[in-house]
N, C-alpha and C positions, 0 to 999 in steps of 0.2 A: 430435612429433605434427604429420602435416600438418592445418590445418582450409580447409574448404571451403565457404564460404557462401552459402545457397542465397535467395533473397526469399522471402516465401510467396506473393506477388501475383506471379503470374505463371509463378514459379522460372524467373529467368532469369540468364545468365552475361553476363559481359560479351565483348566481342570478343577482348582480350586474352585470358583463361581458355578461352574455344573454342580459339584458334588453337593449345594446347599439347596435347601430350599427356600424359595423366592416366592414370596407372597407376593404379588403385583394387582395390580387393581383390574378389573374388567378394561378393556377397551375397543370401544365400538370403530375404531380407524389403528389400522396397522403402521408397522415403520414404514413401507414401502408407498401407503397410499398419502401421509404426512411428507414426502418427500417429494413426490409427487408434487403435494401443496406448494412445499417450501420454493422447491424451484421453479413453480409458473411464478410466485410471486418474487423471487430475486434469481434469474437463471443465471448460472455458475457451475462452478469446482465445487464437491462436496469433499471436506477437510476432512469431518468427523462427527458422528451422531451419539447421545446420548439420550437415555431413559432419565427424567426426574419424577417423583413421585412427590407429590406436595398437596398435604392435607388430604390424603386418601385419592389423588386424582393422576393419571399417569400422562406428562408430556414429554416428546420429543423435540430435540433440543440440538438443532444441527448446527454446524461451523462451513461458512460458505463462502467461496473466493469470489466473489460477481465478474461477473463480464461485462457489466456496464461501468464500473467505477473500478475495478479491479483491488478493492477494503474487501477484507474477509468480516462479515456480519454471524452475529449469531442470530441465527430463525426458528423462536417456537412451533410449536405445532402440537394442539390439545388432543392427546387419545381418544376423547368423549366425541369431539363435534370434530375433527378435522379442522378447526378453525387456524388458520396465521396470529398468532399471539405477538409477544413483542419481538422487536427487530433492534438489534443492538449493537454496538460497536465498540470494544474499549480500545481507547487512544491515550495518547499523553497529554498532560495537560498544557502544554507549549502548542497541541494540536490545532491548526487556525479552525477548526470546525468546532473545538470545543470554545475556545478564546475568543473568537466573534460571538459569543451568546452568553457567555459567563458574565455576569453582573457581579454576582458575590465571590470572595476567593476562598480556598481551603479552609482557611480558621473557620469562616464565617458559617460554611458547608457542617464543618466539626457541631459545632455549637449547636447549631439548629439539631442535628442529629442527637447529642449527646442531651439537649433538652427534653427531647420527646422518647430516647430510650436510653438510659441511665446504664454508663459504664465507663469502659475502659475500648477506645477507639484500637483496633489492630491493625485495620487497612484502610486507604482511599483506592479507589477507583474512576478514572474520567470515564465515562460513554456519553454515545452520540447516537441518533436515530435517522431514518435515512428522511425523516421530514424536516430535519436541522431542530430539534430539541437536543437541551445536553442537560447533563443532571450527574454529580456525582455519587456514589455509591461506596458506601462506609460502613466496614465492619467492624461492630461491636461486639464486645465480651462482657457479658453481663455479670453481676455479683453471685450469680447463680452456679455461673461457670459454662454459659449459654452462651450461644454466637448470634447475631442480627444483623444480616444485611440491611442499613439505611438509606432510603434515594432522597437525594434533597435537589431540589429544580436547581440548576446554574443560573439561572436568570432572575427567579425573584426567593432561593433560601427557603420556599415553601419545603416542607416533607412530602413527598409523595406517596411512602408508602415503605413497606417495610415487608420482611422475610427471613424467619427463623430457618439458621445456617446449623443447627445444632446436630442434626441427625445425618 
């Protein structure tokens, strides 16, 4: 996953980042019109936006203070369809939002993870979603010398899903 970080004051690049060139995908919905989305769906303070590209598709990828909970959430936004993607939060894990919902504890998190993608764990992560799911997210280094974000449910240790951190 390339990312690409945009200021919001301003959105400007640095000299370096001009002087290359940027392959980026088509996108049928701009920064501006994604932003648009992000904030009818959680209105707020805009922190900070970035470009990910992932498997050839380009999302935006904002950091946003709410006005109604005043948690800064991170808010997708798909370049292709304008759509609200995931909505997310990372917290500590003492966090009662994650802690009311967590059934299984870190080890357990580990395990499930490191069963379904084989390595060497570098990081946990807690997140939360603003419908009260939580799910940890654990990044793997794999024997290859590849990175993998893993999400395992906090509540029933399922996998949920996975994302190569490598690029």
């Amino acid at each position: 996953m390339r990312h690409i970080i945009l200021t919001m004051l301003g959105l400007t690049a640095s000299a370096a980042v001009s002087a290359q060139t940027l392959n980026l995908p088509a996108r049928n919905f701009n920064l501006e019109q994604c932003l648009q989305s992000a904030l009818g769906t959680l209105p707020g303070q805009v922190k900070s936006a970035e470009l990910e590209v992932k498997d050839g598709v380009a999302y935006y990828e904002f950091s946003i203070k709410s006005f109604v909970d005043g948690h800064t959430w991170e808010v997708e936004c798909s370049g292709d369809t304008g759509a609200i993607g995931k909505m997310e939060r990372d917290v500590e894990k003492d966090d009662e939002a994650f802690k009311s919902v967590a059934k299984i504890n870190t080890r357990e998190a580990l395990q499930a993870a490191l069963k379904a993608h084989d390595g060497m764990p570098q990081e946990v992560e807690y997140e939360v979603s603003p419908d009260g799911r939580a799910w940890y997210e654990i990044t793997v280094l794999r024997r290859d010398g590849t990175s993998i974000e893993v999400m395992v449910d906090a509540a029933t240790g399922e996998v949920l899903g996975a994302e190569d951190e490598s690029n």
